[in-house]
N, C-alpha and C positions, 0 to 999 in steps of 0.2 A: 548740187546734190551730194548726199554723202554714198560712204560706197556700199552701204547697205540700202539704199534708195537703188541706186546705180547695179547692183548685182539683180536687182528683181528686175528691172528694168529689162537690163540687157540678155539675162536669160529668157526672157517673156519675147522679145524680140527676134535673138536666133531658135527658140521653138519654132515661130510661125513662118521662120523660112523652108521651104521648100526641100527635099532633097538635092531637083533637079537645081534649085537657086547656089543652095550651099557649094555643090560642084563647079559654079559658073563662079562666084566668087572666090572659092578657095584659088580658080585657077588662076581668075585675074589675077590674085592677090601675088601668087609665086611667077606670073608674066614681070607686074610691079617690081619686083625684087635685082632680077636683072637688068633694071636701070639703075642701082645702086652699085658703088665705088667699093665693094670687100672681096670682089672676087680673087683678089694676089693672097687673100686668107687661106689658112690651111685647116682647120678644126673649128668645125658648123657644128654647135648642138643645136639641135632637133627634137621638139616635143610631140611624142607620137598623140595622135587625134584619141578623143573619148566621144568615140561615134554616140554613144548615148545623151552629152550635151550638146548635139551639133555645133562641134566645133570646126574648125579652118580644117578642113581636110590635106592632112599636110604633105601627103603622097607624092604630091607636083612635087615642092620642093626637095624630095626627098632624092625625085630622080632628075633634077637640077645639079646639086650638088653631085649625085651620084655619075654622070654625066660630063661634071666638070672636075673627075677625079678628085673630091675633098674627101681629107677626114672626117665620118659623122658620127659623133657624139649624141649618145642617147640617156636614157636616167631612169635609175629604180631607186622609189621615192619611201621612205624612211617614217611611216606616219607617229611613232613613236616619241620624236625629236624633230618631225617637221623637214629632216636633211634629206638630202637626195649624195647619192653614189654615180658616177656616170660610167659610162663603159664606151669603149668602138662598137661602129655596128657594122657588123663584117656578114659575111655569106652565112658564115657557120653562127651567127648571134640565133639565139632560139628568141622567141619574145612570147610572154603570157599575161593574159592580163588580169591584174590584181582588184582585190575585194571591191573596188572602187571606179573598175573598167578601165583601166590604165593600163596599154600596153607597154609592159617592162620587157628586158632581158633577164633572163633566168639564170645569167652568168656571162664572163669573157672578159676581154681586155682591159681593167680599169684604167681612166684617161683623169689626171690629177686637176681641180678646178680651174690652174693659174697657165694651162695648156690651152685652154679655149678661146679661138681669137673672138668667134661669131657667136652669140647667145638668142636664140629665136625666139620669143618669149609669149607665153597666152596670156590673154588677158581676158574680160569682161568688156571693159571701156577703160577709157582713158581721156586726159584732155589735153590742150591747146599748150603744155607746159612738160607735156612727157609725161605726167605723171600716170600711173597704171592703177585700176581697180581686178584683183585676182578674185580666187576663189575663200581667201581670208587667212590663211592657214601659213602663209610667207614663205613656201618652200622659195621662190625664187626670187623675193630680196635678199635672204640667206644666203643662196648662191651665187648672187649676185655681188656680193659683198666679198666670198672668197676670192672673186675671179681680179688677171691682175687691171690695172686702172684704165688700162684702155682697150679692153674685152668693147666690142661692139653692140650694144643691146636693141634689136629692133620688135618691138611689138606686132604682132599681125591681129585684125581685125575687119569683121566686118563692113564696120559702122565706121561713120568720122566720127570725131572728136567732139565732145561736149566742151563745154568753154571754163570751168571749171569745177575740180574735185573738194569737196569742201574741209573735207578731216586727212589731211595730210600726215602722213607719222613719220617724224628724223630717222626712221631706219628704212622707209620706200626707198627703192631706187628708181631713179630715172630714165628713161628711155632713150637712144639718141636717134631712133628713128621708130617710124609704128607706119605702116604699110597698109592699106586699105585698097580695095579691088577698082577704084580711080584718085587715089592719089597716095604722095609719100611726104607725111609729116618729118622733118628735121625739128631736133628741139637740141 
């Protein structure tokens, strides 16, 4: 499928879940996580949820990290240029959410991109090869491209993995892992 197949798709699919489901899988999803080898990392960015596309409720994770004392890295996204800015997310971080439902910070500590060990990443779908279908717009091959070369990228997702993506573009990036609420893909 291509990712415009693949984007109606998988938003058609997390609509029809549940709130109650969404909760139960967001939670698996960050149980999942804690079987993974990044924990001696120190700087997790973290994509705050756009409750209006039911996406991974990322709260768990949030008080994972927050719990296992990391730095978390959060982003206010640049629709102009497609870039995103990151900041710490501290007590004192205010967050609002932009034209688009996106809970930003309003300001604070900027955290430079080549700082970040751990990159959380949304997606739509993805398949069997890492590859990621977003919401079109590349803020996070972009940023994925700053970060330095062994930045940890793991996808979160509902869904497993379709077998493959058909329009691949040389500036996608890869995923080295994608996390689903019973199992964890390595690519």
């Amino acid at each position: 499928m291509t990712k415009k197949e693949l984007r109606i798709k998988y938003k058609a699919l997390r609509n029809a879940l549940s709130i109650e489901e969404t909760e139960d899988k967001s939670l698996a999803i960050a149980n999942m996580l804690l079987k993974l080898d990044i924990w001696d990392k120190v700087y997790f960015h973290l994509f705050l949820s756009i409750e209006e596309h039911t996406e991974i409720q990322t709260e768990y994770i949030l008080q994972i990290l927050a719990g296992k004392d990391k730095e978390i890295v959060v982003s206010k996204s640049d629709f102009a240029d497609c870039s995103m800015t990151h900041y710490l997310l501290t007590d004192n971080t205010r967050l609002k959410k932009n034209e688009y439902g996106i809970p930003e910070p309003v300001h604070g500590l900027e955290v430079p991109d080549n700082k970040i060990d751990v990159v959380f990443v949304p997606l739509l779908a993805f398949d069997t090869k890492g590859h990621r279908t977003g919401y079109g717009k590349g803020f996070y091959d972009r940023f994925l491209a700053k970060c330095k070369s062994d930045v940890i990228k793991i996808g979160l997702s509902f869904f497993d993995a379709e077998k493959k993506i058909d329009d691949i573009n040389h500036t996608d990036m890869v995923l080295d892992y994608c996390v689903t609420p019973n199992r964890i893909y390595t690519f």
